[in-house]
N, C-alpha and C positions, 0 to 999 in steps of 0.2 A: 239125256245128260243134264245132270241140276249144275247151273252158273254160277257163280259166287256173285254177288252185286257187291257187299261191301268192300274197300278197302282192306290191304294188309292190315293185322292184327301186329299191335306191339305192347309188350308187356307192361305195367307198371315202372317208371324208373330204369327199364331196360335190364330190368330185372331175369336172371338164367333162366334155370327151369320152375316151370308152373305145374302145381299139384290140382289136378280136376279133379273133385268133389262129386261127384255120377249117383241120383237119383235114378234111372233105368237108361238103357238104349235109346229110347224113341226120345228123350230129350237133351240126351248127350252128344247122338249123331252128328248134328248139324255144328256143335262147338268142335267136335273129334278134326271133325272137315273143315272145318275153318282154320282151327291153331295148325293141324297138319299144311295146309297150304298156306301158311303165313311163314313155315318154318320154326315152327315155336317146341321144343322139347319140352315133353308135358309125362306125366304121368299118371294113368285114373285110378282112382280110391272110392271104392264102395266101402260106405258106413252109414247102413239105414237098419237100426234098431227098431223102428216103427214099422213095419211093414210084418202084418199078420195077415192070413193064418202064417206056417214056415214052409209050405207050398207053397203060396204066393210070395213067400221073399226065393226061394231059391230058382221059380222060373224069373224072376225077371232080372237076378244076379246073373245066371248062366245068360241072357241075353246082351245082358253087356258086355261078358267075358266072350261069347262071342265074336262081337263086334269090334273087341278091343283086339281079340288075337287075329282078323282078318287085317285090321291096321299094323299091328305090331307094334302095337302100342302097349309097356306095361298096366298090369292089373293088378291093385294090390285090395286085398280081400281083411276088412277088419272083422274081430269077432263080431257074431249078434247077438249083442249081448241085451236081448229085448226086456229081462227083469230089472234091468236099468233103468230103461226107458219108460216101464211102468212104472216105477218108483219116482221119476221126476216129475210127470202127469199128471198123479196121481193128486185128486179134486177139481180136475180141469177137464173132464170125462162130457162134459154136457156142454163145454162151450164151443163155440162156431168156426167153422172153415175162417183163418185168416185172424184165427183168435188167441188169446193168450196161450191154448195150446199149443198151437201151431209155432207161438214163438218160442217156446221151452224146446219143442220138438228141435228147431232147427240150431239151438242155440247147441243142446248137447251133440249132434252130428257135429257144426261148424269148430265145437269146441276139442272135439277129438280129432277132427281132420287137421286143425291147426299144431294141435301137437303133435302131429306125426310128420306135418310139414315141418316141424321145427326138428324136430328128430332126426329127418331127413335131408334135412339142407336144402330144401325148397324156401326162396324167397316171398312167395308167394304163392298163395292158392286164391279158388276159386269156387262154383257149383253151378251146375247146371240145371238146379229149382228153377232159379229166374226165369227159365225161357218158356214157362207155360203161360197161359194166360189164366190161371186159375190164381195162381199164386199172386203173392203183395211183391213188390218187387223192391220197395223200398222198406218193408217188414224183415226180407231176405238179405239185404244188403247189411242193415242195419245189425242182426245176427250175424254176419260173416265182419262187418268193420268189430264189435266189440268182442269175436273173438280174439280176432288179429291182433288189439291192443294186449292182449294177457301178455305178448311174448315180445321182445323189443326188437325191433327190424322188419318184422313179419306184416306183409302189404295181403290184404284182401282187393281180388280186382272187382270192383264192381259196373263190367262192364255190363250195358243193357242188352243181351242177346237176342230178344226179340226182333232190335230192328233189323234195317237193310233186309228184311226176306228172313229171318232169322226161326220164324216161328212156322213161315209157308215149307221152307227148307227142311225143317224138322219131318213134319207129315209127308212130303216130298219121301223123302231118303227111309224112311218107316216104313213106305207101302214099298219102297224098291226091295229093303230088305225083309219083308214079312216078318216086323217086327213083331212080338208078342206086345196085345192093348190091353192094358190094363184098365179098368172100367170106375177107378176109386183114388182119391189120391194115396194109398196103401195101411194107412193104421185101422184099427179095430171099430174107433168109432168115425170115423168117414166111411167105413165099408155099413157100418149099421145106418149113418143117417142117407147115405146113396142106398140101400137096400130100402127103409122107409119114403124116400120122394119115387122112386121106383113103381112101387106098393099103389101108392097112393093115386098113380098114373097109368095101373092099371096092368104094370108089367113084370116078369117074374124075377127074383131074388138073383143078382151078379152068382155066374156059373165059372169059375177058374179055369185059365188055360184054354177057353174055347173061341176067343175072338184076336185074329190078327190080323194086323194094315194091311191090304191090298187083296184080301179077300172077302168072300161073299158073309153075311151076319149068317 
């Protein structure tokens, strides 16, 4: 049984329902189980245009959905509308993990998820990039505060969900549900430069769909 350490969650301003932003399963879990035992009406929003090949976006959508229907928690599914997403990138192809790509990347997610919080009457959203230890965490926030200003009233919570156990929780609740592991943070060129450090260490090229938490490599 995983314990919760931290404290109840309470929203921005006490603000109603919160719109979850869900990059996959394995790091939405442990926020799903948090706002659920805080009491929080939440609802999750997959909108990840960057995740190639379209295999590898649709195993790790159906993971969350899922996850989300074992909670009963809505799932709301935005187009992938990934020639978007290359079109915003597009000259940013060579720069680095946590780099100006990466803030274009999250700027257009944050900036769609905001508008459909707003569309939807959600006070505020949220996402659950932050809780990797890969990601910038104040790169992230900062993407989610200036979408939030586009729209007047609209609160991005920038809670750090790593701490209290937040990150161990996550790996936790992943091997319990045999989550699918992703081996890449999802776009084209993170899968080529993890396919290159890979290479280079002597090991073979990330194989789709074949590694899951809590079983054997």
């Amino acid at each position: 049984m995983i314990v919760p350490e931290r404290p109840l969650l309470r929203l921005p301003d006490d603000g109603g329902r919160l719109l979850l932003h869900s990059c996959c399963a394995p790091c939405s879990a442990d926020i799903m189980s948090e706002l659920a035992r805080s009491g929080i009406e939440y609802t999750l929003l997959f909108y990840n245009p960057n995740i190639q090949p379209a295999h590898e976006y649709a195993l790790r959508k159906d993971e969350n959905k899922r996850y989300a229907d074992k909670l009963r928690v809505p799932f709301v599914d935005l187009d992938y509308d990934s020639d978007n997403w290359f079109a915003r990138v597009r000259g940013l192809e060579d720069a680095p993990e946590r780099g100006a790509r990466c803030t274009v990347c999250f700027d257009m997610r944050f900036e769609r998820s905001a508008l459909y919080a707003v569309e939807q009457g959600f006070p505020v959203f949220t996402s659950s990039l932050g809780i990797s230890r890969w990601k910038d965490m104040n790169q992230i926030n900062g993407c989610g505060e200036r979408a939030a200003a586009r729209h007047e009233g609209l609160v991005y919570w920038t809670l750090n969900w790593r701490k209290g156990g937040g990150s161990q929780r996550m790996i936790e609740i992943a091997k319990a549900e045999r989550f699918y592991q992703q081996e890449y943070c999802g776009c084209v060129y993170s899968l080529r430069d993890t396919n290159r450090q890979r290479q280079q260490k002597g090991l073979g090229k990330i194989r789709f769909g074949v590694r899951y938490y809590g079983s054997e490599p």
